[in-house]
N, C-alpha and C positions, 0 to 999 in steps of 0.2 A: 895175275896172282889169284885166279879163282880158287886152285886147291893151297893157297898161301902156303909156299915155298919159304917160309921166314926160319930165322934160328927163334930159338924159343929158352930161357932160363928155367930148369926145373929138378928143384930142390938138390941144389948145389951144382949142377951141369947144363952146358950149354949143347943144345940138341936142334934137329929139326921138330919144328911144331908138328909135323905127320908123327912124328916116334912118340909123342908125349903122350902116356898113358895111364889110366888112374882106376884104380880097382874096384870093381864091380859092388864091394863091401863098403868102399869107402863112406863115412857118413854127410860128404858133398852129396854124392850121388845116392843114397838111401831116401838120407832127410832133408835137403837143400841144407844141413848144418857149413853153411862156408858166407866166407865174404868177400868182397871186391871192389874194386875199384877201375875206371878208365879213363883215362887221357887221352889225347890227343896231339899231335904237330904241325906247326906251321912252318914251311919249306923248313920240314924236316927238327926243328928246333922243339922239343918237349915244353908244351902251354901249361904255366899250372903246376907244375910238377909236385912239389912240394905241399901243396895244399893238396893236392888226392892224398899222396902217402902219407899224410899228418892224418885225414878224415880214413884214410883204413887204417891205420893203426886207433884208432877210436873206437872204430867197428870191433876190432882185435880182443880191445882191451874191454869193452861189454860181454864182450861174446865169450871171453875168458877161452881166447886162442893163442901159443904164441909161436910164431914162425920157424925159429930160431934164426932170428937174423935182425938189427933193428932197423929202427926208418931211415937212416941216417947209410945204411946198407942197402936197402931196397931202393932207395932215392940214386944210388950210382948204379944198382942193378938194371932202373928200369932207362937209365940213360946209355948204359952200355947196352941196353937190348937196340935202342935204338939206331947207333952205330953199328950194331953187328948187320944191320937190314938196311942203310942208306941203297945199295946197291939195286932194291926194287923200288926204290920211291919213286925217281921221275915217272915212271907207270900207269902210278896207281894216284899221283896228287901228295895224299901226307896219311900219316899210320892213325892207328888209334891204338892205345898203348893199354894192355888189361892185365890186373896184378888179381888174382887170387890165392885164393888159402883156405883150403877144407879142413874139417877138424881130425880126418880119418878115418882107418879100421877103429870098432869096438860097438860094443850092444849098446850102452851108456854114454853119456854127452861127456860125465865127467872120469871116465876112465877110460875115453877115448886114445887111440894109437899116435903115431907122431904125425902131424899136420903134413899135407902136401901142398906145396910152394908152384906157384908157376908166375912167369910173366911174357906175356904175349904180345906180338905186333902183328898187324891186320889194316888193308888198309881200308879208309874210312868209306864209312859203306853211301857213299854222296849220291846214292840213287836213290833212297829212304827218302831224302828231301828237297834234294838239288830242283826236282820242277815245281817245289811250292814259290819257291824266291818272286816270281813275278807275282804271281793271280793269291799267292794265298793258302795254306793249308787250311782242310777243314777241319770241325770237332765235334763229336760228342760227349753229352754230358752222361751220363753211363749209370746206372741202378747197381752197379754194381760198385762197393763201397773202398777206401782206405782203411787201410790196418789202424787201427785205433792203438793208441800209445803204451795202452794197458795191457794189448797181445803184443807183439811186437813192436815197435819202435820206431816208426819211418825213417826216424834221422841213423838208423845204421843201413847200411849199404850192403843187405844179403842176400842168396839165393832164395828166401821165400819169400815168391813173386808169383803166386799163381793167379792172387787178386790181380795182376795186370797183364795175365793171359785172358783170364775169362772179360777183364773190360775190353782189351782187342778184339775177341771174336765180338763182342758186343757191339761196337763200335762198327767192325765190318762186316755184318748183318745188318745193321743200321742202315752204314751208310758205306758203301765199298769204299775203303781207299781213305777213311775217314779215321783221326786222333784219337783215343779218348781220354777223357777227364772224367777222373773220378771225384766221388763224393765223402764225407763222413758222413757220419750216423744222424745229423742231422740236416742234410743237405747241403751245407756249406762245399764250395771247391775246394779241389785238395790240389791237384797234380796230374800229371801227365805218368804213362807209363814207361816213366824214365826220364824225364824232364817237367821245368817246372812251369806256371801258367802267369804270366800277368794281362793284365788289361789297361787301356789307357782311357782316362777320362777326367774330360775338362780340363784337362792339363796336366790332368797325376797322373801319375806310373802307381800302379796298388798291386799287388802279390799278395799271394795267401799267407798268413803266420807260418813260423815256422815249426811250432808245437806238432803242426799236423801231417808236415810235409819232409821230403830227404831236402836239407838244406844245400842245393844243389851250388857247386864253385862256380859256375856259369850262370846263376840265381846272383850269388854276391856279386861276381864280375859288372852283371849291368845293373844290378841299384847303385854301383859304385860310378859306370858310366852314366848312368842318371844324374846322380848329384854334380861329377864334373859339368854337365850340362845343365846346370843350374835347374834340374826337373823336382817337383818334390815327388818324392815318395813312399807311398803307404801302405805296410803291413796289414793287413785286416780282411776280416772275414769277408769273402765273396760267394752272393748268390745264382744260379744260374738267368736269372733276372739282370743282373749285372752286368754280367758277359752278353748278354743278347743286348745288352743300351750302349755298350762302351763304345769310345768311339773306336777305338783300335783294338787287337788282341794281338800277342804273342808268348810262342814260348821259347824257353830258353835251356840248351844241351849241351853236353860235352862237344857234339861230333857239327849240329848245325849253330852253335852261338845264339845265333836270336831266328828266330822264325813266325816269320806274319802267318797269323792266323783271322781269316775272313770270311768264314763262316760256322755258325757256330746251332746245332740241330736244323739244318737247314734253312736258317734267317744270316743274311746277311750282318757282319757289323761295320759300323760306319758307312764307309762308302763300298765295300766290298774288294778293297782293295787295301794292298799294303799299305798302312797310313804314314804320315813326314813323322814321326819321334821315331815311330817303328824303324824306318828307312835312317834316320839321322842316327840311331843307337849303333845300329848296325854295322854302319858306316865311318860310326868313329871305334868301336871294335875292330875295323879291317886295316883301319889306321895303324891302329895299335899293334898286330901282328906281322904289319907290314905283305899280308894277303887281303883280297877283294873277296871276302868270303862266298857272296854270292856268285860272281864271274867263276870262281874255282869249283865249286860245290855242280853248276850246273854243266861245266867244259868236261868233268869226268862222271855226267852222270851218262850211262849208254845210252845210245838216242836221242840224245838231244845235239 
């Protein structure tokens, strides 16, 4: 599926995802004016479903976008995209499932054209992470800042994301091959670019508030696994001081669930190694799906 051969739903028709087109005017493509959302499957079963399309129509309904279509529409849309693509799954592992919505043609935000709808399958791209599972992904912690609440809004889910291009190049100029973690205006952790950061220590699970950060489904999923596991855990402010003492680190995505993180500006944390909550969270997430997230993630990453 390199050139994804998937059917694709767009703005009321079901097409090959190569024919899907969107005009060079459009204010997605102008101003990153759009928003989105993505999921993921496990053998093939849509994770979450409902909790994305509740949090983009969130996104929708700030951004004063509206589809023409409601959630309750998009939620059978993006399960029928799913069924229309079973036919490349065994292939590829399991899809990753992406709903967008730009505002459209027009000069102006608020006499913009009629929105363009898509929703996409792809599958999930398990080479990004599949060879951290053992040793560890690494991180950096990056000069270059989070969208502060008073510009933009972390907790909506849109194309303006160039703050976590430039932490990328950041990060790998740093350190090839390396995460990064952004900051706010005052140093505190924020997030990953595109995922969210916790660290383990003394026995808590801690994550950053959510004031500062995209309240990520795969964020609640494991403070929810946490607590089944009788862990406490705590919201609050983390400094990069923190993260260098913890005894564990991970972070948490749509596409890898939870992901050990073991080093962090080049210092090890804890033992340098994926640590036991880390591995035990993990593990009862794989339960839960009824997939071994990690044996999956690394079986279709190439080369390994």
């Amino acid at each position: 599926m390199s050139s994804n051969p998937t059917i694709a739903y767009h703005n009321g028709s079901w097409v090959p995802w190569s024919d899907v087109r969107i005009d060079p005017n459009d204010r997605g493509f102008l101003t990153a004016d759009a928003v989105f959302d993505a999921a993921r499957t496990f053998n093939g079963e849509g994770f979450q479903l409902k909790a994305h399309v509740d949090r983009l129509y969130r996104s929708l309904h700030i951004t004063r976008m509206d589809p023409g279509i409601s959630a309750d529409e998009m939620l059978t849309i993006t399960m029928e995209a799913i069924e229309r693509n079973e036919e490349h799954r065994a292939a590829v592992g399991d899809f990753q499932v992406w709903q967008g919505v730009t505002r459209g043609a027009g000069r102006w935000a608020y006499d913009a054209g009629v929105p363009n709808v898509y929703v996409k399958v792809s599958p999930v791209d398990f080479g990004r992470y599949g060879p951290h599972y053992e040793k560890g992904a690494r991180a950096v912690v990056t000069r270059t800042q989070s969208l502060s609440y008073g510009t933009v809004d972390p907790k909506l889910k849109t194309y303006s994301r160039m703050h976590f291009n430039l932490a990328e190049l950041e990060a790998g100029y740093t350190d090839p091959g390396a995460w990064p973690v952004l900051v706010d205006s005052i140093g505190n952790l924020t997030e990953g670019s595109g995922y969210n950061l916790f660290i383990v220590s003394g026995g808590r699970v801690i994550t950053p508030p959510s004031t500062g950060v995209l309240p990520g489904i795969s964020r609640q999923y494991a403070i929810d696994i946490a607590k089944r596991l009788g862990l406490m855990v705590d919201e609050v402010d983390i400094q990069p001081f923190d993260l260098y003492s913890a005894d564990e680190a991970f972070f948490t995505g749509t596409s890898p669930c939870i992901l050990p993180v073991t080093v962090a500006d080049g210092l090890p944390i804890g033992s340098g190694l994926p640590g036991p909550i880390t591995q035990q969270m993990l593990g009862t997430w794989s339960e839960d799906v009824g997939v071994d997230i990690a044996t999956q993630a690394v079986a279709f990453t190439p080369g390994m």
